[in-house]
N, C-alpha and C positions, 0 to 999 in steps of 0.2 A: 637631461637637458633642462628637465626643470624640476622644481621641488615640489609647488602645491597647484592644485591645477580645479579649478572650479567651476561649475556650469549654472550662469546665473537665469535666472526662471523670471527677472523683471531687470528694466531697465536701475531701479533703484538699488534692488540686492548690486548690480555691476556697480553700481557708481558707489555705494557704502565698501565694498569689496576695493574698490581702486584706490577711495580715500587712504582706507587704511596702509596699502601698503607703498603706494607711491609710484615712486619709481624701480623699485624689484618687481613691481605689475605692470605687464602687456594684456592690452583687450587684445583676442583673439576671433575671427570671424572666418575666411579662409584660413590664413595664415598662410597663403602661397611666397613671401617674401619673408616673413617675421621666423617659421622654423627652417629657411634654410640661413638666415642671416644665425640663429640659434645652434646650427647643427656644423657650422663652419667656425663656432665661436667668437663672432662677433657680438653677439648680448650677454656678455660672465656677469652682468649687473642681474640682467632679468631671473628671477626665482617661481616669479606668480605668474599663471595662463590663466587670465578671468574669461570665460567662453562665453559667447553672447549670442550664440546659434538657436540657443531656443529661447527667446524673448521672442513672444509672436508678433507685438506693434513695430518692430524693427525690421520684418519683411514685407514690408506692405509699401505700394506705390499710388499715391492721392492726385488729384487732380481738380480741385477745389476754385473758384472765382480766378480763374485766370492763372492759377500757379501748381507747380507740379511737384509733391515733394516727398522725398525717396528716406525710406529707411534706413538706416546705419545696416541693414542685412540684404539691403537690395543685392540680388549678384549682378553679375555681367549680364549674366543667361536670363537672366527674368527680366531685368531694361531690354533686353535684346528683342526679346520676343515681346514684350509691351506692344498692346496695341496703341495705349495713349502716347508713352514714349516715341513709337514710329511715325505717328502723326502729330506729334505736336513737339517734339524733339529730335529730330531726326540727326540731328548730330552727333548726338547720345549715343543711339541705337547705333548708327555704325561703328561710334569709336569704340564699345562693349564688344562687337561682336567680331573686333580684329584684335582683342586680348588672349591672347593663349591659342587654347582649344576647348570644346567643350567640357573635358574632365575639369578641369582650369574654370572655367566660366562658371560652372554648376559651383563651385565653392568659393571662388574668389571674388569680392563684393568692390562697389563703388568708393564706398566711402575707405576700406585700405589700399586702394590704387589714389584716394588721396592723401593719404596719411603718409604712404609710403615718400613720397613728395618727388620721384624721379624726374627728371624735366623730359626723357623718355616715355611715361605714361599716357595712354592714349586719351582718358578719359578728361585728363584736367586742362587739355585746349579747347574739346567740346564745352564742357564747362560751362570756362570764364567767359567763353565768349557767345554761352547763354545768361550769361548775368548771373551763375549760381551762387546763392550762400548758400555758409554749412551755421550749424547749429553744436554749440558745445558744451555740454552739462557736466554739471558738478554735484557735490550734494549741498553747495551753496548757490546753486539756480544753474540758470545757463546764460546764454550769450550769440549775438547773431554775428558773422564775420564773411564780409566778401569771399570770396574766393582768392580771388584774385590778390586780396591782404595775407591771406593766411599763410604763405610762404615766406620765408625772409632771407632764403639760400639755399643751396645744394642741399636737397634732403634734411631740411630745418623749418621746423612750424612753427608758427603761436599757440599750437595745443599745448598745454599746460598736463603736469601729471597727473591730475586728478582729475582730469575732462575726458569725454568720451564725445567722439563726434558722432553725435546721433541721429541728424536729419540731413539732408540736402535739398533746399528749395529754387527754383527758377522760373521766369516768368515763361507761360505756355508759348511756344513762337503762333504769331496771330498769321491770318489769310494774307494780308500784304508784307509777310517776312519770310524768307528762306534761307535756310543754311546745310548746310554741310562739312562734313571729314574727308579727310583723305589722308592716309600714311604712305608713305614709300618703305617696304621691311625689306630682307635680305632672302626672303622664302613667304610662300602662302600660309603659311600659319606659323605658332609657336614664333613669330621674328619680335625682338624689340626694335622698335623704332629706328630708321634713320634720319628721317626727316617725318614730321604732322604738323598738320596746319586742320585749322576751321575757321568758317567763315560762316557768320551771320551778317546778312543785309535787308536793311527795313526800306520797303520803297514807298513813295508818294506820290502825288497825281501824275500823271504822264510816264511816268515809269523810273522817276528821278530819285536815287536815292537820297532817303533823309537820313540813313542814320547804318554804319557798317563798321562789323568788329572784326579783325584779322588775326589769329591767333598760332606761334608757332611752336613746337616742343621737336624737341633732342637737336637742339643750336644752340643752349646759352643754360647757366646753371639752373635755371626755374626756365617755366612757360614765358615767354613774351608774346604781347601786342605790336605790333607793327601800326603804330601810330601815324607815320608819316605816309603809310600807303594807305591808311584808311580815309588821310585828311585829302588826298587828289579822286576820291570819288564821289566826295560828298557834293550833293547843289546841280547833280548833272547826269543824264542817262547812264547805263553801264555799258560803253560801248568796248569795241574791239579796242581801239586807242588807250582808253583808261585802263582797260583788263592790263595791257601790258606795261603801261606807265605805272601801276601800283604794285604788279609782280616784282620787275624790276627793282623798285623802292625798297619791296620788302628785303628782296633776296641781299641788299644792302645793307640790313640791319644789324643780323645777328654777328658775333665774329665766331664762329663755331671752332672747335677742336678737331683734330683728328685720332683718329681712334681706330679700335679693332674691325671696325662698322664702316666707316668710309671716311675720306679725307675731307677736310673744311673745305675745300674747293670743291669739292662735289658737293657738301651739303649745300651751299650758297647757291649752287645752280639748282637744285633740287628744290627749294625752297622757291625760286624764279617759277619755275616751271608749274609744282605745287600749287602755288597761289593762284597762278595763272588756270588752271585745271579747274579749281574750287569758285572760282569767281564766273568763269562761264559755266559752272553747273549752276549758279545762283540766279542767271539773267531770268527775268519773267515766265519765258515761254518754253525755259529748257527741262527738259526732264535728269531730273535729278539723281545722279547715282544713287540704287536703293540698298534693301537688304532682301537676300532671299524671302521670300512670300511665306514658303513653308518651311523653316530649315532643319535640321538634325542637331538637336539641343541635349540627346543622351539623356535625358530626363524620364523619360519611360512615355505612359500616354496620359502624364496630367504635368502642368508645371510644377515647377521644386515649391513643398511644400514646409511651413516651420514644423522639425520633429519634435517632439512630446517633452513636455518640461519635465525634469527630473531634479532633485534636490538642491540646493545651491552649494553645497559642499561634497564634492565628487571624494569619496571615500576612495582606496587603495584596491577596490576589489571592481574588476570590469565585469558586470554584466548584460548581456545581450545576447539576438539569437543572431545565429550566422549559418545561413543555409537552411535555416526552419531548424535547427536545433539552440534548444536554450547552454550558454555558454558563460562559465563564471569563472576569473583567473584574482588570485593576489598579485600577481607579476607582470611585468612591460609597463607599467604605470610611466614610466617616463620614457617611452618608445612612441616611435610614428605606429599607425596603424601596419603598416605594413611589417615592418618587425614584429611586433607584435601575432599577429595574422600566423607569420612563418616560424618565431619562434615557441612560443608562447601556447599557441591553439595548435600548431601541428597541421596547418594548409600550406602548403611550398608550392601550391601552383602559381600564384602571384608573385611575379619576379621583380626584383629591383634592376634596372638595366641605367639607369643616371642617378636614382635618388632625389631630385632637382625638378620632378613632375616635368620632362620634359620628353618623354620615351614613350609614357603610357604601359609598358610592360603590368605595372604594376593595378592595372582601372580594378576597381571593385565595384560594386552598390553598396552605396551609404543614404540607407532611405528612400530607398526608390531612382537614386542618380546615380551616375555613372562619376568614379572622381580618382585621383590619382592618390593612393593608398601611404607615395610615402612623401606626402603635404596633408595629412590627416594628425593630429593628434591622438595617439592610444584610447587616451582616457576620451575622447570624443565617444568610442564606441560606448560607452554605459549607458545601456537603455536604448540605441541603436538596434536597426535592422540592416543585415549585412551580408551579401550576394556574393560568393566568390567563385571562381572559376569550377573548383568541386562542386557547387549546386546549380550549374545551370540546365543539367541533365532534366530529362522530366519521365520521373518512375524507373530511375534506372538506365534508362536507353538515355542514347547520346541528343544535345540540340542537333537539329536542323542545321543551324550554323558550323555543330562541328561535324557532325557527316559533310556537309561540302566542301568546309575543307581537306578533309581527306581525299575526294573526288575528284576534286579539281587539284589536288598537288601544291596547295595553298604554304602547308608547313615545311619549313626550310634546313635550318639550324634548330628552331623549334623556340626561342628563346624568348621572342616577343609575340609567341601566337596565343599564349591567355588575354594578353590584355586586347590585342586586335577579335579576339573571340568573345570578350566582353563588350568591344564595344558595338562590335554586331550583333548580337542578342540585344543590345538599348535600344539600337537602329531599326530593328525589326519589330520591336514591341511598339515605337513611337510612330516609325511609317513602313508596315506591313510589307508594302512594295515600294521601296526610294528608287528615285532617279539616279544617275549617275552625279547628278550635284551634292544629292543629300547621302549618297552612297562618302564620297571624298569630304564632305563635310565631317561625318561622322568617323571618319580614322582619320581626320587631322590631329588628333594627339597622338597615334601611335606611328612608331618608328621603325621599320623595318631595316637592321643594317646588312641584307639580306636582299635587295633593293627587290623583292618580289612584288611590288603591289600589285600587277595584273594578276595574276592569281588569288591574290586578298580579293580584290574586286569582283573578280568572275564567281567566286566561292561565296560571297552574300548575295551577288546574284540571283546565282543558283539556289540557296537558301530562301529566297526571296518566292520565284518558281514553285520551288516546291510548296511552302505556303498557302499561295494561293490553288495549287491545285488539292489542296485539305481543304481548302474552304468551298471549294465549287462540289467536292463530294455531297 
């Protein structure tokens, strides 16, 4: 899929690395959208993966005199669980933590959900309608650009070839501002969009707003503002009357498509409804749709950490350990991790069941996280540490997790019980005993088309149970 593939150790080596090759070079960070755009043959241009996962200033989230501003490696899952994020950006935080599923979230980053430029993307109506720029460097400087500028149509930016968008900054939302997300999907997790909307609104004395941004995605080729429903709230309390005189407005605005997802007629009512929804979570005294407290982030029991810089020239030879053994191949260089995995190293527990990271069949550890193995690039693994369904044994005997599923009758067809048994070993390592919230959080990426989840569930349960009765010994 591609020819040279290189792992750069500073943001310079990327931006020298990009210069040169232009446009045959994609920055790579998840890649959840750029290797199946590659694997479906839609980039025959692209030759060069400049990988920027180990650049450690690029995972880092600041919060500085009033503004908050995220690394080009920020993921979903690390804004998600942000403490300053959830407190001082709370838009953010929910539209992150309705991307995907955790496998998903653990690899897939902020700044390629806006690169990618979907007018479906959750992240880029929270956003604009925090006021975000991004930041885009070259090796001739960089450059600062609204957000809101940086689109210019249907999956078209003003990033230039040789720029890397490396920062995202927004001003902190202050004590007299509140906003909010809200998407409408077609399922609780894994859904892309059929209707998002956010809403920030700044109030002034008396409760009178001075200042409201209304923001919608998957109605119109890019993200819109709904200007004319923000201009009937300004100068006047946010009462029931206005909440629906501006919904109304909005639901007006877009002229949406119809599609595989839902008819324009629906979207347009969804969009009424939406705004309306988002706007009474924003009045003064309401409590604001949140985010899980403690959620199931598949991350293990620390947050996703930047792994270890290794050479900026990734040579032809993968090495790394996998399962506590050291592992070194000339071969699969231009395979996802998961081919790789199966062909290459001789593990076949990790099954490909979509290929499209949308099944989970395939979850590994990559570093400590839980991530869906065939949205990884091969060459990712050099100098990686790598957990796969053959090592989660401990001394030979079986996990916990998979004694109960034999107990409980959990395994069906059998086909997606590695990567559901992956993702219960992360669930158990990160919350020992989960609730039944952080239990369904945690197999939101995996897919049973076996439709058995109560027994999936009852089996980390149990898993769970027994746990704790090891530690009371």
């Amino acid at each position: 899929m591609w020819e040279q593939y290189y792992c750069a150790g500073t943001l310079d080596e990327a931006l020298e690395l990009l210069h040169r090759y232009q446009k045959q070079a994609r920055i790579i960070a998840g890649g959840t959208d750029l290797l199946l755009e590659m694997m479906h043959g839609k980039r025959p241009d692209v030759t060069v993966l400049i990988d920027i996962t180990r650049i450690p200033e690029l995972n880092r989230i600041h919060h500085e005199g009033g503004t908050i501003t995220l690394g080009a490696m920020v993921s979903h899952n690390l804004a998600a669980g942000s403490a300053i994020i959830r407190e001082y950006a709370l838009p953010l935080a929910q539209a992150c933590w309705e991307v995907g599923a955790p496998q998903i979230r653990n690899r897939g980053t902020i700044a390629g959900n806006l690169v990618t430029g979907s007018a479906a993307n959750d992240t880029i109506p929270a956003l604009i309608a925090l006021g975000a720029k991004v930041t885009l460097a070259s090796v001739n400087g960089s450059r600062d650009v609204l957000l809101a500028d940086f689109y210019r149509g249907l999956r078209q930016t003003v990033l230039q070839p040789d720029e890397i968008l490396s920062a995202i900054s927004f001003p902190a939302l202050r004590a007299h501002e509140r906003g909010v997300f809200l998407k409408l999907g077609l399922r609780r997790a894994q859904a892309i969009s059929v209707v998002n909307t956010a809403v920030v609104v700044r109030y002034g004395a008396d409760a009178v707003v001075e200042d409201a941004i209304i923001t919608l995605g998957s109605v119109a080729p890019t993200i819109i503002r709904a200007k004319a429903a923000e201009d009937v709230l300004m100068g006047k309390p946010l009462t029931e009357l206005a909440i629906r005189e501006a919904a109304q407005i909005a639901a007006s605005v877009p002229r949406p498509i119809t599609d595989v997802r839902s008819t324009a007629e629906y979207r347009s009512e969804m969009v009424r409804v939406l705004v309306g929804r988002a706007l009474r979570a924003v009045l003064p005294d309401a409590p604001i749709p949140g985010l899980p407290e403690n959620p199931a982030m598949l991350w293990g029991d620390q947050p996703l950490a930047t792994p270890k810089v290794i050479e900026a020239d990734a040579s032809q030879v993968i090495e790394c350990t996998i399962n506590g053994e050291a592992i070194a191949t000339t071969t699969g260089y231009g395979k996802t991790l998961l081919n790789w995995l199966r062909d290459d190293v001789g593990l076949t527990g990790s099954k490909e069941g979509c290929g499209e990271g949308e099944c989970g069949a395939c979850t590994v550890f990559l570093d400590g996280a839980a991530v869906m193995s065939c949205m990884v690039p091969a060459p990712r693994a050099h100098g990686a540490e790598i957990i796969t369904i053959e090592g989660v044994g401990q001394e030979g005997d079986l996990h916990p997790i998979q004694d109960a599923f034999i107990a409980s009758g959990a395994v069906q067809c059998g086909y997606c019980t590695p990567g559901f048994i992956m993702s219960g070993v992360k669930l158990l390592e990160e919350h020992p005993h989960p609730d039944q919230d952080q239990i369904q959080q945690g197999i939101s990426g995996n897919l049973c088309r076996c439709t058995g989840y109560a027994k999936i569930v009852e089996a980390i349960i149990t898993a769970s149970a027994a746990t704790r009765k090891i530690e009371e010994r």
